[in-house]
C-alpha positions in Angstrom: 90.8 92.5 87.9 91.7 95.9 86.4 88.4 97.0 87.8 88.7 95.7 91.4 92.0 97.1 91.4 90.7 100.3 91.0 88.2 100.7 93.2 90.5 99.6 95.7 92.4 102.2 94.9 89.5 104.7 95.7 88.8 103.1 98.7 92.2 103.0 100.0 92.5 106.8 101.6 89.4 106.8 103.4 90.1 103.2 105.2 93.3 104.3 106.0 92.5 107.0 107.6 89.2 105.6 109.4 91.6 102.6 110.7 94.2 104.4 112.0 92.2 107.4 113.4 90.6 104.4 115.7 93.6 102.4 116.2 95.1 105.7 117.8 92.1 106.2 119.3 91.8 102.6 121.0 95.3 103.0 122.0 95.1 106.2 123.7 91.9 105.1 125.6 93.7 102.2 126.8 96.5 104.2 127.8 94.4 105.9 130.7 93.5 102.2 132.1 96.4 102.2 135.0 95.3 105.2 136.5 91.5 104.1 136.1 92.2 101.0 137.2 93.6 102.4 140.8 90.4 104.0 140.9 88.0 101.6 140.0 86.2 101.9 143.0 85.5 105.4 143.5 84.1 104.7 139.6 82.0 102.0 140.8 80.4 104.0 143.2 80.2 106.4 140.7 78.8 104.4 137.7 76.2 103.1 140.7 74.5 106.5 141.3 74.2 107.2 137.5 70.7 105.8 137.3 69.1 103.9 134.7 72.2 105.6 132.0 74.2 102.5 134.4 72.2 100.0 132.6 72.3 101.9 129.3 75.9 101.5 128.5 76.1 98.2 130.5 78.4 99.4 133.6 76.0 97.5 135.6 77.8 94.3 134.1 81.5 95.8 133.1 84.0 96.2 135.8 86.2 98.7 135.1 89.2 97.5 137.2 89.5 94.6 134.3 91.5 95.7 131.5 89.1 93.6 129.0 85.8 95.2 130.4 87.6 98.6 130.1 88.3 97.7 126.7 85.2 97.0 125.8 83.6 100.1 127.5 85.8 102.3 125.7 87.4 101.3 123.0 84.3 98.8 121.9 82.0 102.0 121.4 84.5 103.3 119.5 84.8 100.6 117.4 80.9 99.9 117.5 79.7 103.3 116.5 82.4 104.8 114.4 82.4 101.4 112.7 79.3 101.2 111.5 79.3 104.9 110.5 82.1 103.7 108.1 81.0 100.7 106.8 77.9 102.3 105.7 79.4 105.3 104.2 82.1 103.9 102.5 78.8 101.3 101.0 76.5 104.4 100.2 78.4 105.9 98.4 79.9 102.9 96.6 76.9 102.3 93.5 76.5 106.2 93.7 79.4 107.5 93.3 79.8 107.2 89.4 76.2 109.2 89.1 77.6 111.7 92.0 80.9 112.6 90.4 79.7 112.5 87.4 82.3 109.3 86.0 79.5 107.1 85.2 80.7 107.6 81.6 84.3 106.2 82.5 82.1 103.5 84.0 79.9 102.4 81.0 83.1 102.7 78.2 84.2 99.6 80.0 84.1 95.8 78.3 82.2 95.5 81.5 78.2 93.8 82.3 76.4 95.8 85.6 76.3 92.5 87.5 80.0 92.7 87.2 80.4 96.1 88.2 78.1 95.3 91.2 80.0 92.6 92.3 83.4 94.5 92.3 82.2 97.0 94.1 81.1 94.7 96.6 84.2 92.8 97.2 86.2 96.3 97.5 83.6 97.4 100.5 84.0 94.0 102.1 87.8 94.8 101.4 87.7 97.5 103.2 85.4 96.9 106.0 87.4 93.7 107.1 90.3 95.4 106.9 89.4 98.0 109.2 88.2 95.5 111.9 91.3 93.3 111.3 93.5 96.6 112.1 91.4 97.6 115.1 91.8 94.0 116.8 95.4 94.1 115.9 96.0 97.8 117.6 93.6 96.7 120.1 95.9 93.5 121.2 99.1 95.8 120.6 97.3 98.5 123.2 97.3 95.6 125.9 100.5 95.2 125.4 101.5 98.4 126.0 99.8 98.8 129.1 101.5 95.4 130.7 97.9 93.6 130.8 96.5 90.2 130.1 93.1 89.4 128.9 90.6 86.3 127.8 91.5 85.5 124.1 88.0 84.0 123.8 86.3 87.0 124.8 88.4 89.3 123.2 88.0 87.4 119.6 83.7 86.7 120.2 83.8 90.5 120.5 85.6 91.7 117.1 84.0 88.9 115.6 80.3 90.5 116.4 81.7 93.5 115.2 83.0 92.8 112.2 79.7 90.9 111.3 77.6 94.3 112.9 79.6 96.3 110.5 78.9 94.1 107.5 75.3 93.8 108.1 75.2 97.6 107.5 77.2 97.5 104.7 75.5 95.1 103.0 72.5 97.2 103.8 73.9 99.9 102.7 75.2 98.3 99.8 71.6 97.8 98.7 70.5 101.9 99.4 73.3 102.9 97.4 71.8 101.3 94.1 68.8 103.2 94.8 70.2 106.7 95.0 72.0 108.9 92.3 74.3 110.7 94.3 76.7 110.0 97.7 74.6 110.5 100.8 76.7 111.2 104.1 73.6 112.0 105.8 72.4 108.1 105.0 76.3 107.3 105.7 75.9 109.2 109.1 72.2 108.7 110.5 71.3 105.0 109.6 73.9 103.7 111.8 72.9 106.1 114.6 69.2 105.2 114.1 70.2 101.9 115.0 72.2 102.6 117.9 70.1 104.4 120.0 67.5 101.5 118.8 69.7 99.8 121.1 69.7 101.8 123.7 65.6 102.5 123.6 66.1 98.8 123.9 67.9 98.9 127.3 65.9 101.5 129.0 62.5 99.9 128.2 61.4 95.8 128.7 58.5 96.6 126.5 60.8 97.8 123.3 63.1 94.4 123.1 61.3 93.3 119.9 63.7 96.3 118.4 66.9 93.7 118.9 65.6 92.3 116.0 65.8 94.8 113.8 69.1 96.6 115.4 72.7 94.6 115.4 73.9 96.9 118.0 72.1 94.3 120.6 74.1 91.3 119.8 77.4 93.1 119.3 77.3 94.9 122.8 80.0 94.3 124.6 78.6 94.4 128.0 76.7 91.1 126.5 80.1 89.5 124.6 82.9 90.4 126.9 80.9 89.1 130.2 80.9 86.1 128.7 77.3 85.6 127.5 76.4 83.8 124.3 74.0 86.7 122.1 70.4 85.3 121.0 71.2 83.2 117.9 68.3 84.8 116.1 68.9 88.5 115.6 72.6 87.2 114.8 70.9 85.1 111.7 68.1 87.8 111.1 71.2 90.1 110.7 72.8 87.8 108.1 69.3 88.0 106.2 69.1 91.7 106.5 72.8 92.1 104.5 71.6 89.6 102.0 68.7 91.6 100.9 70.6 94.5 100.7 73.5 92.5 98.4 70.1 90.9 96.3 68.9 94.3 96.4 72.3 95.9 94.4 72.4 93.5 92.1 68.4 93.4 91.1 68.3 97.6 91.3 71.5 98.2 89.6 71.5 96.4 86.7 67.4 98.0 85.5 68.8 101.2 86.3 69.3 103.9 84.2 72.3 105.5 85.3 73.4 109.3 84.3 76.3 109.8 82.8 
């Protein structure tokens, strides 16, 4: 308990700041709605002559004169991409960080076995990753608020839900890659989850390329797909799941053979 304590500790300035950065972020995005929203047409008409980028970001299917599509246009890539970027940092770096800073030694003087260490860690990236999503949907319902508009609980909730289980899927991944690596990688932290994204978007620009949405959780978490009201495929959903499981089996059978540095 000591131990989970303390990681939590380490992990508590970085979420912070990561949640409210986006919750100010989401609100101030939603604050520009009223004034989009009177000219919704003339972005129509605009979104219209952008080409194939239309069906890209899905403003073929969003309307921007409803405050939930908005929402999801805006504040859902927000959440999507700088999500992900924080979910898998915050689990790089979370194995690695006692060979990177050079505390491993703290580490190992503890009455504690690696499995256990493993699993700590673990629950305080969950911790923290939840947490995050669970502060973004409450600033997100808070910005709607502000603004003076309603909007489909169902929808709303299947979006953050997608999200938070996007954002876990990476961590988990994540999770895995940081029992592999001696030393906190912001560049893993920073390009897997972008790999993945514009996976997603290869993905909407090409028919032949949709096998990708099997490999990249940004195609069942987009909300152009969620917020319209459309169920995603069950099986990238699952294959997600699976994914984050290997990389949580992965932690556990790396870190405990390794031979960490002090």
């Amino acid at each position: 308990m000591h131990f989970l304590k303390h990681e939590l500790r380490r992990n508590r300035k970085t979420t912070l700041i990561w949640s409210g950065a986006i919750g100010f972020m989401i609100l101030l995005s939603m604050l520009m709605f009223p004034q989009m929203k009177n000219e919704a047409d003339q972005m129509t008409e605009l979104f219209s002559n952008m080409g194939i980028f239309t069906e890209v970001f899905g403003m073929d299917i969003l309307n921007m004169a409803h405050a939930l599509d908005f929402y999801g246009l805006e504040a859902g890539n927000m959440i999507g991409i700088c999500g992900t970027i924080f979910a898998a940092w915050i689990s790089v770096m979370s194995l690695a960080r006692e060979e990177g800073d050079h505390t491993a030694e703290f580490l190992l003087t503890h009455p504690i076995s690696r499995k256990a260490v493993v699993y700590t860690k673990l629950v305080s990236v969950v911790t923290a990753i939840v947490f995050f999503n669970v502060f973004s949907m409450f600033f997100g319902i808070f910005s709607f608020g502000v603004i003076g508009e309603s909007f489909a609980w169902k929808e709303f909730l299947m979006f953050h839900v997608f999200e938070l289980w996007m954002h876990l899927e990476i961590g988990c991944i994540c999770f895995g890659i940081s029992a592999c690596i001696s030393k906190n990688s912001l560049g893993i932290g920073i390009g897997f989850p972008l790999f993945l994204y514009f996976m997603n978007i290869f993905i909407n620009i090409s028919d032949k390329l949709s096998f990708l949405k099997y490999i990249t959780p940004y195609h069942y978490a987009e909300p152009s797909t969620v917020i319209s009201g459309e169920i995603p495929d069950v099986l990238p959903v699952l294959l997600g799941g699976i994914y984050g499981f290997l990389g949580v089996l992965t932690a556990f059978r790396v870190y405990q053979r390794k031979n960490i540095k002090a």
